[in-house]
N, C-alpha and C positions, 0 to 999 in steps of 0.2 A: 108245785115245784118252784122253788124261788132259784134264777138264775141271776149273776153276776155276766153281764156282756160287754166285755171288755174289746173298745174297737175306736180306728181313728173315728172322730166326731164332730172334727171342727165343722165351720162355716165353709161352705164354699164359694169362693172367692177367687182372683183372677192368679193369687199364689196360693192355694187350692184347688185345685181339682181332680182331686184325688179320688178314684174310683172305689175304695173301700167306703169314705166318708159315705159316698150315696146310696151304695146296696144299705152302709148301716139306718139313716135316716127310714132308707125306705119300709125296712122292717121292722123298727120302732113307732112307724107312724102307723102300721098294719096292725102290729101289738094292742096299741092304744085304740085301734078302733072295733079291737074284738076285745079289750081286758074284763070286760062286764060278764062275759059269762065264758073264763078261761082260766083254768088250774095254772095256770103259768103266771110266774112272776116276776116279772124284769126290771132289772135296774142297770143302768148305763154307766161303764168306768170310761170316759174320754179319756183316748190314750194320747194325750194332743202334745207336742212340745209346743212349751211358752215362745220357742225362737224356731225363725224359721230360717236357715242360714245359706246363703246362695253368694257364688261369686269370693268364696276364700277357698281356702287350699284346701284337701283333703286332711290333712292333718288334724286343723280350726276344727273342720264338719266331724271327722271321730269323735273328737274331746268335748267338743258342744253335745254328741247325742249320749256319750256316757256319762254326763253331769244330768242331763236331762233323764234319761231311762233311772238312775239310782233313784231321783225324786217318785219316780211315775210307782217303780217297784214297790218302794216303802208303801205309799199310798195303798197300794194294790192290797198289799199285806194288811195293814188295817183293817181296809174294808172289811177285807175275810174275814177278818177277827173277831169283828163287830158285826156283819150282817146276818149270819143266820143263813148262809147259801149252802141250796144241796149240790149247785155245780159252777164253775166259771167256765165260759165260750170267749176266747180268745182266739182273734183276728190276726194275722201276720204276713208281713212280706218276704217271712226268710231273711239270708244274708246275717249279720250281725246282730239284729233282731232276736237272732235265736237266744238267744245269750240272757234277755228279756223276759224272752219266753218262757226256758227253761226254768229260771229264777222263780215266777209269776205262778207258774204249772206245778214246778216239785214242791211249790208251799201248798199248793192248794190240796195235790195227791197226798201230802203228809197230814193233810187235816180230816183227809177222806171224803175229801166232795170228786163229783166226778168230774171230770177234763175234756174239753171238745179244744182241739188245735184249728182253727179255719186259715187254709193258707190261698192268698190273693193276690196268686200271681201264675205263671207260668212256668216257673222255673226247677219245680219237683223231679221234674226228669231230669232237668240236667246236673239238679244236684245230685243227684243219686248216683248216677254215672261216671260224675266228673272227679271221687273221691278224694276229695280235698280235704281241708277245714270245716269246709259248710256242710259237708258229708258228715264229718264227724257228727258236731254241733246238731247237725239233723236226726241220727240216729239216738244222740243225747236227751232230749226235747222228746221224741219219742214213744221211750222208754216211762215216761209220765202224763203219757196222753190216754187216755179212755178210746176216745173218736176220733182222730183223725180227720178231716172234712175239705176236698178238692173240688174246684171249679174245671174240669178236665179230665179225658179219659187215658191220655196220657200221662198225668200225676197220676192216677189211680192204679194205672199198669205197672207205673214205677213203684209204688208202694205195695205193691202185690208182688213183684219182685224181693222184696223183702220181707215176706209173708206179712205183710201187715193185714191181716182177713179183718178186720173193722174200719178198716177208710171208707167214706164215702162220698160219690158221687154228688155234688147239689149246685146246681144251677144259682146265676145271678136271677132275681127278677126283674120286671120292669114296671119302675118304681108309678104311684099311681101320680105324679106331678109331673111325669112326664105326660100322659094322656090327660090331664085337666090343661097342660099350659098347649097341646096341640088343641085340643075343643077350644080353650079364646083365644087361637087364630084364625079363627073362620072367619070371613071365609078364606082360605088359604090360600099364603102366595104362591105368586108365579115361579116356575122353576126358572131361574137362568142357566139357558143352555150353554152347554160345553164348561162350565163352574166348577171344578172339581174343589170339595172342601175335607180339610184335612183339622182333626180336632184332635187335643188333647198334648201330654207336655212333648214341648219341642228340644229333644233328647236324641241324640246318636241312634238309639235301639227301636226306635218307635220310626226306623228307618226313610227320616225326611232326609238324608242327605242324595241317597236314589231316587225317592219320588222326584225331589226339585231336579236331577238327572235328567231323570225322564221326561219329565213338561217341558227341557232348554230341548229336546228330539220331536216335538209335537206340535205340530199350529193349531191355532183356533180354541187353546186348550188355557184357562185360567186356574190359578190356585189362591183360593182363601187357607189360610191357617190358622185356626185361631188355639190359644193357647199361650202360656211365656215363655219367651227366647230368650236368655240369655244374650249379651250383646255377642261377644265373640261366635256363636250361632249364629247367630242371625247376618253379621257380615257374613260368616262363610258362605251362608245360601245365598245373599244377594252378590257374592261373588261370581259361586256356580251359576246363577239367574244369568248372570249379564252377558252369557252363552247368546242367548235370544233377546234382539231388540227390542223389542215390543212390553209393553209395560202388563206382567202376567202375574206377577206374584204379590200379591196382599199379606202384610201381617195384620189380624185382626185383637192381637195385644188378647187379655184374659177378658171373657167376658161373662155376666149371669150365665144362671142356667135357661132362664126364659130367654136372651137374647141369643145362646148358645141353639133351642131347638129351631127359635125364627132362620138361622143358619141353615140348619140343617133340612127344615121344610122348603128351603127356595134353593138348596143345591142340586145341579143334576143327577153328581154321585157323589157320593164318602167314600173316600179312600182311606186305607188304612193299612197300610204296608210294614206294619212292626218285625222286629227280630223276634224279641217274644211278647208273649204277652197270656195275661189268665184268660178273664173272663170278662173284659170289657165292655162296660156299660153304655156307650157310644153306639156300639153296633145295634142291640136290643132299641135302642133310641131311636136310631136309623131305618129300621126296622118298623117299628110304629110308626115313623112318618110319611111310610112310604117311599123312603131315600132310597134308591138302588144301591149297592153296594161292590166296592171291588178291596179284598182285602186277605193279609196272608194268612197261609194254611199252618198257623202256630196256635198254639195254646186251646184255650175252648171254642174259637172260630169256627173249625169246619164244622162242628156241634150246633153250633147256633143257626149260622146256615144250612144246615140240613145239608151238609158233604155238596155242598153248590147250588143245588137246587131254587138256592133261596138269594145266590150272590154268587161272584164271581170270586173264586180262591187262587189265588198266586202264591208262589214261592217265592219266600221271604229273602234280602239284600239283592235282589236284580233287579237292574234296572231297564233289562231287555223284555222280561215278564210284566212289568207296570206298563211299555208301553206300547205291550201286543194287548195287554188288556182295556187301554183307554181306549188303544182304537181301534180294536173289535165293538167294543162296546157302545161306545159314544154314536155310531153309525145306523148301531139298530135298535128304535125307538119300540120296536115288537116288543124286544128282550126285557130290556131297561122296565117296563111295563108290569112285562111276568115275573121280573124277580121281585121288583115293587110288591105286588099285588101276595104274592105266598111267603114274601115277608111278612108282612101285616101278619097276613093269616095265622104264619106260627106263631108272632109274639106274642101274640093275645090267648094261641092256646095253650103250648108248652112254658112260658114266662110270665103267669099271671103271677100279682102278687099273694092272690092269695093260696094257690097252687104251693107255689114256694116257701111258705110261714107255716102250713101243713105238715111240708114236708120238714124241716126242722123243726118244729114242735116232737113229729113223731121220732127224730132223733134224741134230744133230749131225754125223749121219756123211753129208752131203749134201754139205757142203763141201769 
């Protein structure tokens, strides 16, 4: 079965870090170390823009992505033309996107290869509900999908609402470069106590403007962030900072992904207080490092942590729940321990990588 897998690809980079990029790396690299003896055949379409445009107006950011998507589509179309594929797997974040997609999918359904939608993000429910535009556009896309493919039991619900009886469930894994780049850290560092580290883009919805809230209501309490701020962010927060005098807040700017896990193996916890969010790969990270975890109850979270069990789950823009949970938490080194400890546990059993390439292969071959 020759598949066409269409999905962001770039480098990651400190204006990168994009959580799709990595699940896809990591399933290519899983690909290539089983392709010797596997009826599947993958070729990789990088859905990459040449520009990455930050800091102009909305207007700039539209016109730049539909100059850029017309390039990516043609492209797309080609390939099909010329490769001999029995299916394209295409990655998305929804939004405008769709529009991409639909283009990308109805070529391919009119050629008669089959269609896998993977959508990576959080946001399936509320498109669903919220019947707007991106409802429409959603139901449009749809209608040219085979598969359907959710990171969430709440995108799955949502589409089950809509009778869509072929969506399915599938987990990010955890990629195997994250477990070789913790193995040469040994021996591992020291946690710094009371460190609370916050990873990933420094954005309104990925709810830093509560957490920094919370830490100007808390002592003894530091925050790393690592990730890109945008200037006018980044004043705000050192605005909100300057609630508390004491020198607490770190921008750690974009950094590797190997300097990004050395973070995360010497933080006390990872916080991760989003609005929404899919299936982020930060946590599964934080997870194998042993990082305790406090993070909200959105998207595929309470999944990953095992509905708590595994981490602390807060509901999402409070900033009264961030800081009943620092400092419940931060006090009891028991706790901190045992969520450690059956985090590991899961990742390694329920998010293995090779658990995960299994289970999409046997997708694939469904059709």
């Amino acid at each position: 079965m020759k598949v066409l897998f269409c999905t962001p690809y770039g480098d990651i980079t400190k204006d990168n870090i994009g959580g799709i990029s990595v699940w896809a790396k990591a399933i290519v690299t899983q690909y290539q170390s089983v392709a010797s003896g596997s009826d599947i055949e993958l070729d990789v379409f990088a859905l990459d823009r040449k520009t990455y445009v930050r800091g102009v107006n909305t207007i700039v950011r539209i016109w730049t992505g539909i100059v850029e998507y017309i390039r990516l589509v043609r492209q797309v179309w080609k390939q099909i033309d010329e490769g001999g594929y029995d299916a394209v797997h295409l990655c998305t974040t929804a939004s405008l996107s769709l529009i991409k997609d639909w283009l990308i999918l109805g070529y391919a359904h009119r050629k008669g290869l089959k269609t896998f939608l993977h959508f990576h993000n959080g946001r399936v429910y509320g498109i669903v509900h919220r019947k707007n535009w991106e409802t429409y556009l959603l139901r449009c896309v749809l209608k040219v999908v085979d598969i359907p493919i959710v990171m969430d039991a709440f995108s799955f619900d949502a589409l089950e609402e809509w009778r869509i009886t072929s969506a399915i469930n599938l987990p990010n894994p955890l990629s195997t470069f994250v477990c070789q780049t913790i193995d040469s850290c040994a021996p591992l560092p020291e946690r710094a106590k009371g460190r609370l580290l916050f990873v990933g883009h420094i954005v309104d919805i990925k709810g830093i403007y509560e957490l920094v809230e919370a830490c100007t209501r808390m002592r003894g309490i530091r925050l790393r962030m690592v990730g890109y701020a945008e200037e006018d962010v980044k004043q705000r927060l050192l605005t909100i900072a300057s609630k508390r005098q004491d020198d607490w807040l770190e921008f750690m700017g974009g950094l590797s992904r190997e300097e990004t896990i050395q973070e995360i193996l010497s933080a006390d916890v990872l916080i991760a207080p989003s609005h929404i969010e899919g299936f982020p790969n930060v946590i599964l990270e934080a997870m194998a490092c042993g990082t305790p975890i406090i993070a909200s109850r959105v998207g595929g979270i309470p999944e990953m942590l095992d509905n708590g069990s595994c981490g602390v789950l807060i509901e999402p823009r409070s900033v009264e729940a961030i800081v009943a949970a620092v400092e419940s938490f931060m006090h009891d080194e028991q706790r901190k321990v045992q969520y450690a400890t059956l985090g590991k546990e899961r990742v390694n059993k329920v998010y293995s990588i090779s658990s995960i390439w299994n289970q999409l292969t046997s997708i694939w071959k469904s059709v």
